[in-house]
N, C-alpha and C positions, 0 to 999 in steps of 0.2 A: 657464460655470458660475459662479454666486454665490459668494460668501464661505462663504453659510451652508451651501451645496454640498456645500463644498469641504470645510469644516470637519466636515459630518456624518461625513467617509468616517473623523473620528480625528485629531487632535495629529500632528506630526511625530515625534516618537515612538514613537506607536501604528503608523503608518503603515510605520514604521524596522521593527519589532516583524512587520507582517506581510508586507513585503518577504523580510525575511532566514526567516522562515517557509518562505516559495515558495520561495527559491531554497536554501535550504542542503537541502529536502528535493528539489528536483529534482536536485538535484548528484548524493543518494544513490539516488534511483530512478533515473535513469539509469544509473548503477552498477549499477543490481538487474537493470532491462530489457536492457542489453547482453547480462547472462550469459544471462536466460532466450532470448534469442532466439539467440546462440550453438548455448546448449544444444540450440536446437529443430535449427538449419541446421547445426552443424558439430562440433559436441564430439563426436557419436557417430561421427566417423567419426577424428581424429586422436586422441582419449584410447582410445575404447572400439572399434580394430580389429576386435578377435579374437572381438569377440562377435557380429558379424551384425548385418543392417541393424536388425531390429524387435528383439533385446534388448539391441543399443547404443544404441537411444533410449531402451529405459525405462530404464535405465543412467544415460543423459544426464539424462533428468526426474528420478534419484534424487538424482543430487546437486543437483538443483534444487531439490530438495524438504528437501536439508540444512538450507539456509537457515531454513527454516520452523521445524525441529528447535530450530532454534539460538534462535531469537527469546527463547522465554522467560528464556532466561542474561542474556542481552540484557537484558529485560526484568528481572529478577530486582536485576539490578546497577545497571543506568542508573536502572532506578523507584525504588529506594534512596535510591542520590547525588541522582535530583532533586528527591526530599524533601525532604533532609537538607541538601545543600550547593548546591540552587539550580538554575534550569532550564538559563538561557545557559550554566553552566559544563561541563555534563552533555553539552548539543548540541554544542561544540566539540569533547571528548572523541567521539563518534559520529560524530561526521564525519569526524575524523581516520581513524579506524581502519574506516572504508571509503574513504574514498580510498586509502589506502594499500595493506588488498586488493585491490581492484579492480586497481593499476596493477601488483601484484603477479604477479596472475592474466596480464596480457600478456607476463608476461618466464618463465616457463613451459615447461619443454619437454614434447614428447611422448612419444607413447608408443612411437613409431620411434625415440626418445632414450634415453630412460631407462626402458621396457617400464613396468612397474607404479606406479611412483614417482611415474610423470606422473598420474595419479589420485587417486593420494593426495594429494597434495601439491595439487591442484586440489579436492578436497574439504576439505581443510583451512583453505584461504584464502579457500572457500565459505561455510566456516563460522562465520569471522568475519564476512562480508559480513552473518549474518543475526546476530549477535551486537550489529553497530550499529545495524539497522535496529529488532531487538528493544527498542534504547532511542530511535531515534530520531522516530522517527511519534509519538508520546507528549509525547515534547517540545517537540515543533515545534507540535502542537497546542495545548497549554499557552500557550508563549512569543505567539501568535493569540488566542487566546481570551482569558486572564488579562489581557491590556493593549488588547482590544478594548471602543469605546465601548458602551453597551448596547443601542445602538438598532442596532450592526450585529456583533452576537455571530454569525448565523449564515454571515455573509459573512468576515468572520475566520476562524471556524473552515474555512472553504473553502480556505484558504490552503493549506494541505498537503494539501489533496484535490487544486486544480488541478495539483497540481506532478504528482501521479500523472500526467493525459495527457500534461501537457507533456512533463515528461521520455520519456515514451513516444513521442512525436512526436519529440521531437529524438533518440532513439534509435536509432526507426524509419529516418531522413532517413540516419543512418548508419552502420546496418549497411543501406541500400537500398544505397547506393555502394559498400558492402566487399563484398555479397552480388555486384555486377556483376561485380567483379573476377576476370580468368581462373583458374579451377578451383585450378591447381597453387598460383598467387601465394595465394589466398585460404586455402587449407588451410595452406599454409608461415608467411605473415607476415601478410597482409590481416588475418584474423581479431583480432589481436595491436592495433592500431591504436585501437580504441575501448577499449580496456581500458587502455594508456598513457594514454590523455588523462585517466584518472583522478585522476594526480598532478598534473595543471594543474587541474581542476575543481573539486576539493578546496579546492585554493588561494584560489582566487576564493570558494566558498563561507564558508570561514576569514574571510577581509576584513571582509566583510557579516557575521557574527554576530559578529562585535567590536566591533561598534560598535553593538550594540542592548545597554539597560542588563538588569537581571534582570526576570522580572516582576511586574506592581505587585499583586498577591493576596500571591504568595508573599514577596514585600518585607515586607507585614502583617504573615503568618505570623511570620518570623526578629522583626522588630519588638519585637511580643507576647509571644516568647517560646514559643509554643506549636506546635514544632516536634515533628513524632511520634516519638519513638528511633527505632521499627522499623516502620515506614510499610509495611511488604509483609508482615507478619503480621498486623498491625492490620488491613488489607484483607483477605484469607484469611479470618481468623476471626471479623468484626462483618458483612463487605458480601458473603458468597458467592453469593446469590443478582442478586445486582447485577454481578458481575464474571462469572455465565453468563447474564446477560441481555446482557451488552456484546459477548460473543462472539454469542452470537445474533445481535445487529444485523447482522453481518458476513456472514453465510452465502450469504445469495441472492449478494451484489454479488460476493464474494470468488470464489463456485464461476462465476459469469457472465462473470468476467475472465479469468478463468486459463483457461476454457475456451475461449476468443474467441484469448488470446494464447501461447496452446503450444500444444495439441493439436488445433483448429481449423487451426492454421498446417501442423500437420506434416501432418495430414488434407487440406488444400489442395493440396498436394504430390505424396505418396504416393499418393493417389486417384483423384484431379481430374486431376492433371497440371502444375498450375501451378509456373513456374520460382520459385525463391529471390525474383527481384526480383517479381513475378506478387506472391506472398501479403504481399512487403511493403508492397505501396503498396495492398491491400485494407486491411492494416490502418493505414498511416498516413492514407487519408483517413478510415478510420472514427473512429481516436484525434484527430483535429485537426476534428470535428464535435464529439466528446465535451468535451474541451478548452473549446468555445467553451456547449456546455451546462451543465458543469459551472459557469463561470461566474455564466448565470444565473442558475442554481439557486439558488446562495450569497445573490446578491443578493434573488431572489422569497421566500425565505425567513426572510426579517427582518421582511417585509410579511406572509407568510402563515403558519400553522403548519407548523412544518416538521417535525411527529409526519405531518401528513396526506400530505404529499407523498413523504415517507420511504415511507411505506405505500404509497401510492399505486405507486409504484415494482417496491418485491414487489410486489404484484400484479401487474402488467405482465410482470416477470422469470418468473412461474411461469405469466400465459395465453400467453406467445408463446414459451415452450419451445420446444413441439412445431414451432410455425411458422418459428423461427430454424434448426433442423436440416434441414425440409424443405426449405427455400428452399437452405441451402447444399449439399443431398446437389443440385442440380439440377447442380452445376459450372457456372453460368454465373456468371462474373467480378459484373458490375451488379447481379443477384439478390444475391449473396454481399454485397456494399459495400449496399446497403441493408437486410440483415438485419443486418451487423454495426453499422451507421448506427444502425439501431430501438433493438436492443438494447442499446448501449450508451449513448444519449443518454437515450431513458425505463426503462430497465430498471438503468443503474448510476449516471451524473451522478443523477438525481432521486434516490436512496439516500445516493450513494458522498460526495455536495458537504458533507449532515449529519450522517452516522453518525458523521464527528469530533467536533464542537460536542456532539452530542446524547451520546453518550459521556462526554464530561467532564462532561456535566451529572448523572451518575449519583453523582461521588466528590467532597467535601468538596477543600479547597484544601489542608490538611496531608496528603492521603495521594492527591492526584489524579494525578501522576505515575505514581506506583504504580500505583493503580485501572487508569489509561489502558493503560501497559506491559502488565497483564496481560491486559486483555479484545484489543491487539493481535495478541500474541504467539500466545496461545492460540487465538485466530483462525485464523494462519496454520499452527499445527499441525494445527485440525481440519478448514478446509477449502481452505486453498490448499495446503497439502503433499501430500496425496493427488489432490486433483483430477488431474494430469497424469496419475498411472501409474493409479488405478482407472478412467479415461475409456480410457488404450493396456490395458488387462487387460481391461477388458469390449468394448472393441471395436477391437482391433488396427488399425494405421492402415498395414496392409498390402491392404489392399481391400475390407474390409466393408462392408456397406450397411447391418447392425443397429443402427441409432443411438438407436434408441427408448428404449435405457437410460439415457442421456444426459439425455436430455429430462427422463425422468423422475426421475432426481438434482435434476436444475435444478429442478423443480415442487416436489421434498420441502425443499429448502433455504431456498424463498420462503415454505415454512409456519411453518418454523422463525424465521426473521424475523418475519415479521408475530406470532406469537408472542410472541416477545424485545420487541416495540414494545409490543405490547399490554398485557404484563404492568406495564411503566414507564411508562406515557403520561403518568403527572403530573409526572414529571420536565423534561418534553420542554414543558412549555404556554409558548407564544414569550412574555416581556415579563414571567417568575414565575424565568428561570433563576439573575440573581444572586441575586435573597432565597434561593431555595431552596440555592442554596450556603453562604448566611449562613446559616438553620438547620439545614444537615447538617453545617458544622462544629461547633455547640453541643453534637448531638446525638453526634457524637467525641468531645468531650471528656470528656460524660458518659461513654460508655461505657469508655472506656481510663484513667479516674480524671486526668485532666489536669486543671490550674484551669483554670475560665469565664472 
């Protein structure tokens, strides 16, 4: 590689800047994907006994779906602080306090322990988990974007999108090995083991965002002087229509994931017949194809418009609905790994790599934290918090074959997307995103009476 190569990809700095991106958000989504795949294999059976096989899973997907609840507090309070008092300082806070739940969650008893308490007390530590996540996808996109060069804005912003497979991948790899483990060991302590390595991961992610400085937008902002007091009202009540547009972008990719990595899984299972280790290495080879598209993606869309490929994407997610449920109602293992393979390489990487970048692109640099938090947050309330129980409510994953409702959620959500892109396409045009930053914050200041 050239010099000039070398230097296109960013400063060592910038570089620093989208490292500790990737990894301090894989740190936290692994943290997210342990639970949810727990939730899938094994919470309903040592928290949720007493209530039976099919309403101690949706049991398990409730407090799944805690998380989701949470996000906006989350968002509410980190989008604040990362106005006000800076990104990097914001993202160490959120990381902290999901590592922390997460290794919490391992040390836990059950419900042969402590009856009721054990539920509680696992919803509660849930809901911090979604309390940091609610500030952290926001910042980490930020901290990638704001100090990416401009000629690889969309590949920055990727940075916390790959971290999603990854950590999935490395997830996958280990509850695959805790999931092998003999019945008794895995319900007693196996389960317990990815949830500990919490407070090691943590750590290492700590390391890495210490040593990345603030970033260089929001550096401006404090500069200048033109910091917003209340940065999450000022969003609210000048950009509403821009903060259900950012939710919108989310829809198709969000309801395509969740249903691919919980209820797909537990549907594998309970229907099909596949063993625990069976559905995880369906999805860990699908997540480690996705993984390596998502990439791509980041990269082709610095060269391409990445309004069209965004699109391009829903579209895909809402024609091969119907063809991703057929292919997996067949029970054959290869069918299943190539529908999950399709769907997720053209139907969420080609979305999922720029609905980050392309989001920040919608909120000014004094309230973009904010902005981001909330079209996050609100995201995972409308469509990854429900996905899991309205998929087991319409089609119980005790044996049904009516999946057709499914599908067609999946079709309604890709409308809603393309939608969401449609309405903001000028936002999005590749090579106009920093000007258009420099006059949506002019056009703050006019509006909230701050000086120019």
């Amino acid at each position: 590689m050239t010099a000039h190569a070398a230097s296109s990809f960013g400063t060592k700095q910038q570089k620093r800047a989208f490292l500790a991106s990737l990894v301090g958000t894989t740190v936290e989504w692994f943290d997210f994907f342990i639970y949810a795949t727990a939730a899938t294999l094994v919470f309903s059976t040592i928290f949720f006994p007493e209530l039976g096989s099919n309403v101690g899973i949706l049991a398990s997907f409730a407090t799944l779906g805690v998380a989701f609840l949470a996000r906006p507090v989350g968002a509410f309070v980190f989008g604040h602080l990362g106005d006000r008092l800076g990104r990097r300082t914001t993202l160490i806070t959120t990381l902290t306090v999901m590592g922390a739940a997460t290794g919490l969650i391992g040390l836990l008893p059950t419900w042969d322990q402590v009856g009721i308490w054990a539920p509680i007390m696992l919803t509660a530590l849930r809901f911090l988990q979604g309390v940091a996540v609610g500030g952290e996808w926001g910042g980490a996109v930020l901290m990638s974007v704001e100090n990416a060069p401009k000629t690889r804005e969309r590949f920055y912003g990727s940075a916390p999108q790959i971290a999603s497979p990854l950590a999935l991948v490395l997830a996958t790899v280990v509850m695959y090995f805790v999931a092998r483990m003999p019945n008794d060991q895995l319900m007693s302590w196996g389960w317990r083991i990815p949830f500990l390595a919490g407070f090691v991961l943590v750590l290492i992610g700590l390391v890495i965002r210490l040593g990345v400085e603030e970033s260089s937008e929001f550096t401006e902002v404090k500069e200048t002087g033109t910091v917003t007091k209340n940065p999450i009202a000022t969003v609210l009540r000048t950009m509403p229509s821009r903060v259900l547009a950012g939710i919108g972008l989310q829809a198709s990719v969000i309801v395509l994931f969740y249903l691919i990595t919980t209820y797909m899984l537990t549907m594998a299972t309970n229907i099909h017949g596949f063993t625990k280790s069976d559905t995880l290495m369906i999805l860990l080879i699908a997540a480690t194809i996705d993984l390596f598209a998502m990439v791509g993606v980041g990269i082709l869309c610095d060269r391409l418009s990445a309004w069209t490929v965004f699109v391009g994407g829903v579209v895909f997610t809402g024609a091969f609905a119907f063809p991703l449920f057929a292919l997996f109602n067949t029970g054959n293992m290869g069918l299943m790994i190539v529908a999950f393979s399709a769907a997720l390489v053209l139907g969420h990487a080609t979305t999922y790599a720029v609905v980050s970048s392309m989001t920040a692109n919608l909120f000014p640099t004094e309230v973009r934290y904010s902005g981001v938090a909330l079209c996050s947050a609100f995201s995972g309330v409308a469509w990854a918090a429900p996905t899991p129980l309205v998929a087991a409510a319409l089609v119980p994953t005790d044996g049904s074959q009516h999946w057709w409702p499914l599908a067609a959620i999946l079709v309604g959500t890709a409308v809603v997307s393309f939608v969401a892109a449609a309405s903001m396409r000028s936002h999005f045009t590749t090579g106009a995103a920093s000007d258009d930053r420099d006059d949506q914050s002019r056009d703050l200041r006019v509006r909230v009476g701050d000086p120019a």
